[in-house]
Structure formats: structure tokens, C-alpha cells
N, C-alpha and C positions, 0 to 999 in steps of 0.2 A: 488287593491289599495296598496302602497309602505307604508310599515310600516318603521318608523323611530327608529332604536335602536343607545341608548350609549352604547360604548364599553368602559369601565373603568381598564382597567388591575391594574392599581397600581402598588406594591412596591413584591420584593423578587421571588417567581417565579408565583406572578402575570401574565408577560408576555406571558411566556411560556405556562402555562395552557390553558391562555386564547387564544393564536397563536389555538391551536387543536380545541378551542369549536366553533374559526369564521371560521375557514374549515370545520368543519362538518356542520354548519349554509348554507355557502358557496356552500358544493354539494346536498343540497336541491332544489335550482335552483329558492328559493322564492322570492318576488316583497319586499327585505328590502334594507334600507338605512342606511346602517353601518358606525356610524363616532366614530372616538377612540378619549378620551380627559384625561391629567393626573387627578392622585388622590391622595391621603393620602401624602406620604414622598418625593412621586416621585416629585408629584404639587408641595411641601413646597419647594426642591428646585429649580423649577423652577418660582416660581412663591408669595415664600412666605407666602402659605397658603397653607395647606390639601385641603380644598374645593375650589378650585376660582370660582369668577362670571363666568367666561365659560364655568366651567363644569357643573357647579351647574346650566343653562342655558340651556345648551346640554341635562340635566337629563330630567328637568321640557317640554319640548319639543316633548320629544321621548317618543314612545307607551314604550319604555320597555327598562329597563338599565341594563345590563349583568357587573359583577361585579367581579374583581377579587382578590386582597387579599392587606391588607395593611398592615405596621407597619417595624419597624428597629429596632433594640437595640439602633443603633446612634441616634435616635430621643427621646430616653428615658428623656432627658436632658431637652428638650424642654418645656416652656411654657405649661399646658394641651388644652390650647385651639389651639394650634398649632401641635398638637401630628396625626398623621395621621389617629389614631383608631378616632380623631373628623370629617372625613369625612363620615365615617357611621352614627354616629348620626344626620350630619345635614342634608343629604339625608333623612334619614328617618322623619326626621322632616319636613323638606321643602316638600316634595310628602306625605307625611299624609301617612304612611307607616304602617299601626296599626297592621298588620297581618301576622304574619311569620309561614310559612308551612315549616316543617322539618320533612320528612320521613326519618324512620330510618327503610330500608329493608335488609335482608340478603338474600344476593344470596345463591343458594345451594352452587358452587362452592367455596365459602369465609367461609363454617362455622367452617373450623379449623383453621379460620384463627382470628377468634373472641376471644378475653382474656376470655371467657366462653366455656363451656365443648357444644359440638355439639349438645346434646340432649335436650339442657336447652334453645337453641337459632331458631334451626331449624324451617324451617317456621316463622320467626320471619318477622312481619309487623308493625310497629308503626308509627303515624303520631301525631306528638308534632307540636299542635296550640299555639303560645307564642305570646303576647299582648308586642307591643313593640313601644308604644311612651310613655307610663306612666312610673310610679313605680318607684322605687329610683334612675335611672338612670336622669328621666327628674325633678323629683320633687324638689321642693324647700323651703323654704331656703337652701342650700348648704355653706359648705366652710370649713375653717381653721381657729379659732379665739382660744382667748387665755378665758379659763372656768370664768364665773361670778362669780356661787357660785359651790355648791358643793362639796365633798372632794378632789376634784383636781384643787380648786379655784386656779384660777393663772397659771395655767398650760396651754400646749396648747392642744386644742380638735379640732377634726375632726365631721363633722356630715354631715347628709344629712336627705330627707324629702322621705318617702314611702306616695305614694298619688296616688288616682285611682279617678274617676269620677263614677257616674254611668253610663253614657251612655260609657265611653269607657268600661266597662266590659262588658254594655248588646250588645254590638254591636262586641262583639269578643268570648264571648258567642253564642249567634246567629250562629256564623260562627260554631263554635266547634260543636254546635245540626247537621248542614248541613254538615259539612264534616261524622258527624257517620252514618246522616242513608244513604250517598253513599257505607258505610261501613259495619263496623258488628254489628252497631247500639249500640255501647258502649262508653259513654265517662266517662272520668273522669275529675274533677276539681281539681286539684293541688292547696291548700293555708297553709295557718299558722294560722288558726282561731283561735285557742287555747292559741294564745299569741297577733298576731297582729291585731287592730280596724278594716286597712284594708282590711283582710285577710277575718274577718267576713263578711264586707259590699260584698266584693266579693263574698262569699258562700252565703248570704240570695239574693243575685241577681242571682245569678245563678240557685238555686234551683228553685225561683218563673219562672224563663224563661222555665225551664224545664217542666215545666206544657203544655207548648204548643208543646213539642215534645213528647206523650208518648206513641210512637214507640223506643225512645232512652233510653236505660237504664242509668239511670245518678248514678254517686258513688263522693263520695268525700275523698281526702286523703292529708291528711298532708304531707307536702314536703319531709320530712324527713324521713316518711314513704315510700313517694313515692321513694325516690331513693335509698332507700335498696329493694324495690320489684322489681324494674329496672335491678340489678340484680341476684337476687332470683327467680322469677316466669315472667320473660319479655314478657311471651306469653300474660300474661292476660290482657295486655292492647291493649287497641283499638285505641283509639285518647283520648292526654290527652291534657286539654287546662289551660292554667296557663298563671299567670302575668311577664312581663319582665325579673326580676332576676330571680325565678325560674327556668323561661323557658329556660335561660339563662344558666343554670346549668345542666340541665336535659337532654336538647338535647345535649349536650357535652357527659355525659353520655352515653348516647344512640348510639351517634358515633359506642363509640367499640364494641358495640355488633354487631357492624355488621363487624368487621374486621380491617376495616379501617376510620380515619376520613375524608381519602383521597375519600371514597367512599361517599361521602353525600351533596346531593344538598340542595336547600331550597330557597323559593319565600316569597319576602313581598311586599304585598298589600296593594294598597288605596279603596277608597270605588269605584271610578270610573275604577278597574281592572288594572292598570297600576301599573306596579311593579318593582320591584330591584330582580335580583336574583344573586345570589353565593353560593358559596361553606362553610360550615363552619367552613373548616380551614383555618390558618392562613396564612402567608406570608413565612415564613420558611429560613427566608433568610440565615441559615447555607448549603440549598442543591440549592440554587440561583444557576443560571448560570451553573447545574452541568448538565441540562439534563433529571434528572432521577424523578422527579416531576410526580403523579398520575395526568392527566387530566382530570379523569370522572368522579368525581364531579362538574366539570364546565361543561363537555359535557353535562349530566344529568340536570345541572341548565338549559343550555342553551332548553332542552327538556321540564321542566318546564314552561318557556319562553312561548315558540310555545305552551303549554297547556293553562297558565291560560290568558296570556295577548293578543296572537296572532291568537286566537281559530284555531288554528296548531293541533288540538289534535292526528289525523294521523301522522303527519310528528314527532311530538312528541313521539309516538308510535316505528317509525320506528329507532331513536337514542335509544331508550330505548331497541330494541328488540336486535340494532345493539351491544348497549353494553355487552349483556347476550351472547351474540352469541362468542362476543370474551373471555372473560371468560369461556364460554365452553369451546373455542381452546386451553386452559392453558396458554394466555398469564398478566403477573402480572407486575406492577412494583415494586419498592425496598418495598414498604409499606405491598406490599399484597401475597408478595413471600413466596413460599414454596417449599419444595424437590417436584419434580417432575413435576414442571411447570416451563415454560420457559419465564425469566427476561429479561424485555424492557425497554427502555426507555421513555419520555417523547413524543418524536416526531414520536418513533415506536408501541405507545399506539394507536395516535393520525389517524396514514397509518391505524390502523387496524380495528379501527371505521369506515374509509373511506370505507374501502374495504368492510366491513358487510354490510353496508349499500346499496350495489350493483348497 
């Protein structure tokens, strides 16, 4: 049966990334139906909007939306609801996106290549579950008004609303029990109990779910804890599962430790397996057009893909082996380069994916 994917490359080297991950799609030889539609800065100027109804249409249609990077400095100016980073939120809105899986692995061959000393990263596997329709991003009230009262009565103030549901925490919770015990049966809960209501209502749901996994060892830590252990003792976590901003900040984190942030895929989910997948970096558009852009994070997304939404999970397998394969060979691009491995490009990353893959 022909699975139908959106191909969204977007804005800066968007393109390019994404050109490598539908040839490696490509020499699979699978029953999909690949249609590419703009996004983010690219759409606004063609079309006046980040998201238009066709792409936004294209999304809602297809088993599975492959995603590549948005945003400009030129679009800084703009309106916020027209800024191109608003095409991610409304995807993820519109497809009920609640669930973002971000593995943060270090290959052997990348560990000196990590802002961390080799010893402290090695073997390093983490999988950050981040809750991502709630939490201060979607919540509300919002906005900019001028203070009521207060000591800065009269002035102008900025605010927004942190707000979680229960069912959206037990139902991304759930997720976080089921991805540990595929794992080493450890998770943690990432909040702010100690200061935020939220944060609380989050930890007393989370704990009581816990009860029904107790093969999962369950911990809880303050965020701020959290991302000093992040990079302090990175081995000792397993899958940590947290709210939107945190997660938001944490899986950033987590990037470097593995080298690069060019190296990091990441899937979000609806409840019916239909997903968004990309890379977690940005759009980069000062190395635009130059070529020299890491693709395998988007390859990797794209493997992701054929895992969670496409049940590919072989073919999934065979990008993911093809990628380790070329990193043996010593080939890096400008992000992941080191004396004695040899610098490629964008589109010579791309050949060597092809060719591992046999």
C-alpha cells in the first residue's frame, strides 16, 4: 500500500538537507508518494503566510511529514503570527502533535567531538520525551499590555500563561513508562515543583501513573538540576520526560553532547502514529546555499519516519546502520570535523549514505 509523505524543506539549507534524506528515501525502492509543499519564510513569501491551506492540507493527508528547517534573520521584523518558526506550532497543533522523541546518541566515532571530555560522554544514549502542545508556549492569556497595578503600574508588561491539563500529562507520561521499559527501565520527570502549581500538578500525576509501571524505576528532578547533571553525569539518564519549555531546553542541551546538533533527529507524534519528523537544528541560513550543511540528522529523521509512522522498522534500521558505516569511513562534514578524518560536503555526505546502504 503507497504511503503518502509531505516533504516540507522550508527556509535556509532546509533544501539541501532535505534533497539527501528523499534520495536515501528514494533508493529504498518503497510504495511512497512524495509531494514537497513550502513552509515557514519560504511560504510567507510566496504565499503570505508560514503555513498556507495547502500545505497545511498536504500535512493533514499524508501518513507522515518529513520536515526541514525554518526561520531567517529577514523575517525577524515580521508580525509574530507570520514569523516562520509559526509554521511549527501550527503543524503541531493542527495534527495533535503532543509527543516529541529526541534521542540524543553518541556514536563512538563523534566522542571527541563532544564539548565533553570522552570519558564522561562515551556510551552515551538518552531519549528526551517532551510534551509539546501545552505549557507556556500554547497557554493563555498571552500578550503585551501596559501593568494595572503593581510597582511598574503603567508600564508596559509582557506575560504569558504555563498550563497543563491532566490528561495531557498522563497521556505523555504513559508514553515516557513505555518508551523506558523498551529501555533500561529508568525514567525521569523533569519539573519545577518547588516553585511552579503546574510543575506540582505534573509530579503528583506522574508519580500516581507510576504505580502501574513498577518494572520502571521512576526519579524526579528539578529542571535546573536537571541540566547541570546533563552535563555532569549524562550517562545516568535513561529517558527523561518533561513539559514543552523544559524539554525545549534540554534536548538542546543534550545536542552537544553528542558532537553535533547537526547529528539529531527527532519524531512528534499523534495519538493515531502520524507524525512530523526533523532535525533539531535550525535553518542556518549564514551556511545557505554553501553546500557544506550536515544531512544526517534529516537522514536519521527520515529513519525515524520508516520506524514510528511507516512500520519500516528494517529499512529504518538499514539508514541508521548505513549512517554508522560512514562515520567509520572517517567521512564528517564542517560541524563534525576533526584532524584526521576527511571533510565533505553536503551532497558528498549524502553519495555516501547511498553507497553504505548497498
Amino acid at each position: 500500500m503507497t504511503k503518502k509523505i509531505a516533504v516540507l524543506p522550508g527556509d535556509g539549507i532546509g533544501s539541501e538537507i532535505m534533497e539527501q534524506a528523499v534520495r536515501v528515501l528514494g533508493a529504498l525502492k518503497l510504495p511512497l508518494e512524495i509531494s514537497h509543499a513550502p513552509v515557514g519564510g519560504t511560504a510567507y513569501d510566496l504565499h503570505g503566510h508560514p503555513l498556507p491551506p495547502a500545505t497545511l492540507k498536504l500535512a493533514q493527508e499524508s501518513s507522515a511529514v518529513l520536515f526541514g528547517a525554518v526561520g531567517d534573520w529577514k523575517y525577524d521584523k515580521l508580525p509574530r503570527e507570520h514569523r516562520p518558526e509559526q509554521a511549527i506550532l501550527g503543524l503541531r497543533k493542527a495534527l495533535g502533535l503532543f509527543a516529541n522523541f529526541r534521542p540524543a546518541i553518541l556514536y563512538p566515532e563523534l566522542a571527541n567531538a563532544s564539548s565533553l571530555k570522552p570519558e564522561i560522554v562515551s556510551g552515551l544514549d538518552i531519549l528526551i520525551l517532551r510534551e509539546l502542545t501545552g505549557d507556556i508556549y500554547f497557554g493563555s492569556p498571552r500578550g503585551v499590555r501596559v501593568a494595572p497595578d503593581g510597582p511598574f503600574a503603567g508600564e508596559r508588561e509582557g506575560f504569558d500563561t504555563m498550563r497543563y491539563a491532566e490528561p495531557e500529562i498522563r497521556r505523555i507520561a504513559h508514553l515516557g513508562f513505555q518508551a523506558a521499559l523498551k529501555r533500561q527501565r529508568r525514567l525521569c520527570s523533569v519539573d519545577k515543583a518547588n516553585v511552579l502549581e503546574t510543575s506540582q500538578l505534573w509530579r503528583d500525576i506522574v508519580t500516581e501513573i507510576g504505580k502501574e509501571y513498577p518494572d520502571v524505576a521512576l526519579s524526579h528532578m528539578y529542571v535546573d538540576n536537571a541540566a547541570m547533571q546533563l552535563v555532569r553525569a549524562p550517562r545516568d539518564f535513561d529517558v527523561i520526560v518533561t513539559g514543552n519549555l523544559f524539554g525545549d531546553i534540554l534536548s538542546d542541551e543534550a545536542s552537544m553532547l553528542t558532537g553535533s546538533i547537526g547529528m539529531l533527529p527527532s519524531a512528534s507524534l499523534n495519538s493515531s502514529g502520524q507524525g512530523l519528523y526533523e532535525t533539531t537544528h535550525g535553518s542556518a541560513p549564514d551556511i545557505a546555499g554553501k553546500g557544506v550543511a550536515n544531512p544526517l540528522a534529516t537522514i536519521l529523521s527520515a529513519a525515524m519516519m520508516l520506524r514510528y509512522s511507516l512500520n519500516e522498522a528494517a529499512q529504518a534500521d538499514r539508514i541508521e546502520q548505513a549512517v554508522r558505516k560512514v562515520l567509520q569511513q572517517g567521512l564528517r562534514t564542517a560541524d563534525i570535523y576533526e584532524q584526521g578524518t576527511t571533510k565533505v560536503g553536503t551532497a558528498a555526505m549524502g553519495d555516501a549514505v547511498l553507497k553504505a546502504l548497498g
